[in-house]
C-alpha positions as CSV (number, residue, x, y, z in Angstrom):
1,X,28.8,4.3,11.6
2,X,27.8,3.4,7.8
3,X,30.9,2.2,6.2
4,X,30.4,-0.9,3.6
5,X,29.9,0.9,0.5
6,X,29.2,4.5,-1.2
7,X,25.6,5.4,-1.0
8,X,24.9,8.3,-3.6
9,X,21.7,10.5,-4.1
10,X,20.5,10.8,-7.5
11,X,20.5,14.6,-6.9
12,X,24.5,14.0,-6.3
13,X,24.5,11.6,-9.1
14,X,26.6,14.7,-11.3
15,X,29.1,14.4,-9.1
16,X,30.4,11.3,-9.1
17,X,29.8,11.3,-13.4
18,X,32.6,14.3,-13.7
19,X,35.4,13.5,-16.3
20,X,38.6,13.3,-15.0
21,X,41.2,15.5,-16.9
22,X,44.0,13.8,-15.9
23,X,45.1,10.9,-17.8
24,X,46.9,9.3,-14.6
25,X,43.6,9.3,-12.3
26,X,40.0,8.2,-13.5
27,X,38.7,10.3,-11.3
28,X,37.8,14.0,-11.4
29,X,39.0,16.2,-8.8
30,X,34.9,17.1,-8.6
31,X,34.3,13.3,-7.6
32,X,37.3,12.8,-5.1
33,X,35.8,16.0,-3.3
34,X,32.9,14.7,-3.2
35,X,33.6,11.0,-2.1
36,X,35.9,12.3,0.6
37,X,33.0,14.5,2.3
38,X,30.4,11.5,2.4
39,X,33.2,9.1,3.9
40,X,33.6,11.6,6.7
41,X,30.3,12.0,6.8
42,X,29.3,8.5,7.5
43,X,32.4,7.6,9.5
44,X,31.9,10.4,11.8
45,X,27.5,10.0,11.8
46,X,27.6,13.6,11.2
47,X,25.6,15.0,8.2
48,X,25.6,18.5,7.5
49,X,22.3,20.2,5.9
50,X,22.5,22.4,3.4
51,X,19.2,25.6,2.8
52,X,19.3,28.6,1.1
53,X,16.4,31.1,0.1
54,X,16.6,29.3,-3.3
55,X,16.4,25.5,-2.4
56,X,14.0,27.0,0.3
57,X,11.6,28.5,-2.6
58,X,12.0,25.7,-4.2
59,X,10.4,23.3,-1.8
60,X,7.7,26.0,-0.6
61,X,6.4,26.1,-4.0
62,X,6.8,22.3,-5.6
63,X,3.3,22.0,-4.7
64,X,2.2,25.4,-6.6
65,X,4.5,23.7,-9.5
66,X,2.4,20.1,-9.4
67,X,-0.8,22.6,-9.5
68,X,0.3,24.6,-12.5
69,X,1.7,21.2,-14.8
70,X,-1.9,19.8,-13.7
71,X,-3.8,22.8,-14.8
72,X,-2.6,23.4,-17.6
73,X,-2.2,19.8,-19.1
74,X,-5.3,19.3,-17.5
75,X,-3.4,16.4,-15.4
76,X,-3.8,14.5,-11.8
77,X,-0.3,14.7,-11.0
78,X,0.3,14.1,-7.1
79,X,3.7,14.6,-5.2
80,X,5.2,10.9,-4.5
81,X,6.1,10.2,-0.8
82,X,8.3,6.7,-1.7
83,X,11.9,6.8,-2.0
84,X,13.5,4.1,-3.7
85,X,17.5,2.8,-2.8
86,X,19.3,-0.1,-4.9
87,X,22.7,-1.4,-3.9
88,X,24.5,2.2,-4.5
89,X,21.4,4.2,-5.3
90,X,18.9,6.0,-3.5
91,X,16.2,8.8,-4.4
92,X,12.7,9.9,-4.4
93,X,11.3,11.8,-7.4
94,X,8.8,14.5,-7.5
95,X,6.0,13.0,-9.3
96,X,5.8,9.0,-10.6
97,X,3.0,8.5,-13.4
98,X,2.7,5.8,-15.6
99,X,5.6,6.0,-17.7
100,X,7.3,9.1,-16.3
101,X,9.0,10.7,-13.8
102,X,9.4,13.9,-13.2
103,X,11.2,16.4,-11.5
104,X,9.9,20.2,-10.5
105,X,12.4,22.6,-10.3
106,X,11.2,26.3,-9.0
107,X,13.2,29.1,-10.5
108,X,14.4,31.6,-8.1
109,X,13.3,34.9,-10.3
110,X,11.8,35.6,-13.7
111,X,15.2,36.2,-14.4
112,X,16.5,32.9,-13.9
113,X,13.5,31.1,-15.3
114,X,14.8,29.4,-18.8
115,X,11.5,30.4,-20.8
116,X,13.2,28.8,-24.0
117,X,13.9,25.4,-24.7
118,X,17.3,26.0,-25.5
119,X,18.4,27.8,-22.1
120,X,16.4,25.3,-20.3
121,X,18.3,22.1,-22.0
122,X,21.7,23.7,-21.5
123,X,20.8,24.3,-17.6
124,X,19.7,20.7,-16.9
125,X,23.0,19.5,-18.4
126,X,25.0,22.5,-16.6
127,X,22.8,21.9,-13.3
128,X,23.5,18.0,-13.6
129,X,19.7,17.2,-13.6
130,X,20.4,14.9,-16.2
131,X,22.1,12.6,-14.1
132,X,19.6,13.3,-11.7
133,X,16.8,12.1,-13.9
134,X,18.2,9.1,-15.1
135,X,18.9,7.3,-11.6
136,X,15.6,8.0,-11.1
137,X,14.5,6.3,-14.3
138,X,16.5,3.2,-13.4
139,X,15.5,3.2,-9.8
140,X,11.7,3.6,-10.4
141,X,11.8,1.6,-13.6
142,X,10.4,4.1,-15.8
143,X,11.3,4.5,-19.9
144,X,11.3,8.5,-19.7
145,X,11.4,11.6,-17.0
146,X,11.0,15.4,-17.2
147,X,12.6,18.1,-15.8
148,X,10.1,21.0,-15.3
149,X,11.1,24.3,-14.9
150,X,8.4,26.5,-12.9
151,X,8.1,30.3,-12.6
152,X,6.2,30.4,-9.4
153,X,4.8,33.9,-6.8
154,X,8.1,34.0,-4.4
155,X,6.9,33.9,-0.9
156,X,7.7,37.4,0.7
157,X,9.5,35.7,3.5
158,X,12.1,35.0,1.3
159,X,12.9,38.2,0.0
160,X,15.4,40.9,1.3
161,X,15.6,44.6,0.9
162,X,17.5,44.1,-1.9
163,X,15.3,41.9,-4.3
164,X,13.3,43.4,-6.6
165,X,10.2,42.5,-6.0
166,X,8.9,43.0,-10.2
167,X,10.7,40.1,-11.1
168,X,9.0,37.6,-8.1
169,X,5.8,38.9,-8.9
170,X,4.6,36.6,-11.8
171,X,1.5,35.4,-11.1
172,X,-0.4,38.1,-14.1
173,X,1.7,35.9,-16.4
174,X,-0.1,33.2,-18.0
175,X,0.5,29.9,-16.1
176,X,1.3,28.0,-19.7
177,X,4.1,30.8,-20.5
178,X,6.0,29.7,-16.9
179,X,6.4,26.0,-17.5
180,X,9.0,24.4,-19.7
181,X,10.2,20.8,-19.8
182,X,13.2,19.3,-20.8
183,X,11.9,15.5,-21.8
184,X,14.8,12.3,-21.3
185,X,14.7,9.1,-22.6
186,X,16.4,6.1,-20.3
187,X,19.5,4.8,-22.0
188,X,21.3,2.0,-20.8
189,X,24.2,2.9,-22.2
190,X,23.9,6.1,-19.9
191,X,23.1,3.5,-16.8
192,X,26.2,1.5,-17.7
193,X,28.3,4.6,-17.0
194,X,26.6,5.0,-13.9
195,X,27.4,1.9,-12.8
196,X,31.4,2.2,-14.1
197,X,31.1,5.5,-12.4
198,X,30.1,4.2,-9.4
199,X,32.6,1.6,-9.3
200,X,35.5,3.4,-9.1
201,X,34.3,6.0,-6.6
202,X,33.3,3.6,-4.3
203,X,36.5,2.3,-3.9
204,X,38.2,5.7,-3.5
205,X,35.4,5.7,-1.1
206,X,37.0,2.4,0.8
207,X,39.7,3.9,1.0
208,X,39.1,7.1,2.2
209,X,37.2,5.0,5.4
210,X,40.4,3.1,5.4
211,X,42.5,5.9,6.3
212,X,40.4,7.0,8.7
213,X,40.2,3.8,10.7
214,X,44.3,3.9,10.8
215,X,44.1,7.5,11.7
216,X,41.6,6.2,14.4
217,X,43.7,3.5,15.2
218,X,47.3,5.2,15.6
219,X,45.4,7.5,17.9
220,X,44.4,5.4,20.3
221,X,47.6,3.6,20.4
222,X,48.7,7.1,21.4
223,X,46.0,6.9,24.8
């Protein structure tokens, strides 16, 4: 049972960076959610997974993405195997060069695939892979990261009777026209608010084990 102190993913990193909207409470309703399912998570030593045909796609074809970045920049790019965890931080990025990081992300459809830089800007902030990015740049120690979008063949075992199969059929498109990146630069200002962030859902986070151990407690006084 894992209970001394919040450990957050930088794919969850969004989460816990929410706004609160209330004046009274620093922290978002988003981030309470959130804190509350990883203390019962690591009270209980239960933690669920999570798949879907789209996070499924997704890791099918991260190595067709590596392959079409490196083709086309003419690139060595490998996937990294080493996951990195600080104090409150843990993660393990797609690809670690020299001065980079970066992140493959596999889009579903050709409809979902941001082919211009604008869409594809407004989804990393909507998707939270900003956050993502950055506690990878602070973890691995690196002064930028990438997010790259990749239109990618959907494996047929993914698809239903219901897909239609012209838009996961992409592989006549040319492989330059089915990449875009969204380019970050670390900021520690940025890592600052990580770090204040973190603070103050970590001790929600104490608490939330607090309770439990009373509830735990009153129970077996109960026995």
């Amino acid at each position: 049972m894992k209970t001394e102190k919040l450990l957050v993913r930088c794919s969850e990193l969004s989460k816990i960076m929410t706004k609160s909207r209330s004046k009274k409470d620093p922290l978002s309703e988003t981030t309470k959610t959130y804190v509350m399912q990883k203390a019962k998570e690591d009270f209980f030593g239960i933690s669920p997974s999570f798949s879907n045909k789209f996070t499924e796609k997704g890791i099918m074809n991260e190595p067709l993405g590596i392959e079409m970045i490196n083709t086309t920049k003419f690139l060595e790019y490998k996937k990294n195997t080493e996951r990195i965890t600080n104090d409150w931080l843990t993660g393990e990025c797609d690809i670690n060069a020299k001065d980079l990081i970066i992140d493959i992300k596999c889009s579903w459809s050709f409809e979902t695939f941001p082919i211009f830089q604008e869409e594809a800007e407004k989804s990393v902030k909507k998707s939270g892979y900003d956050w993502q990015l950055r506690g990878y740049m602070l973890l691995y120690n690196k002064p930028f990261a990438e997010v790259v979008y990749c239109l990618t063949q959907t494996p047929s075992s993914l698809l239903g009777s219901f897909d239609n199969i012209e838009l996961h059929d992409v592989n006549h498109i040319p492989e330059e026209d089915r990449l875009t990146f969204v380019k970050l630069e670390r900021d520690q200002d940025k890592e600052q608010e990580m770090a204040d962030q973190y603070e103050l859902a970590n001790s929600y986070y104490l608490e939330c084990i607090k309770e439990l151990e009373n509830k735990r407690k009153i129970q077996e006084s109960w026995i």
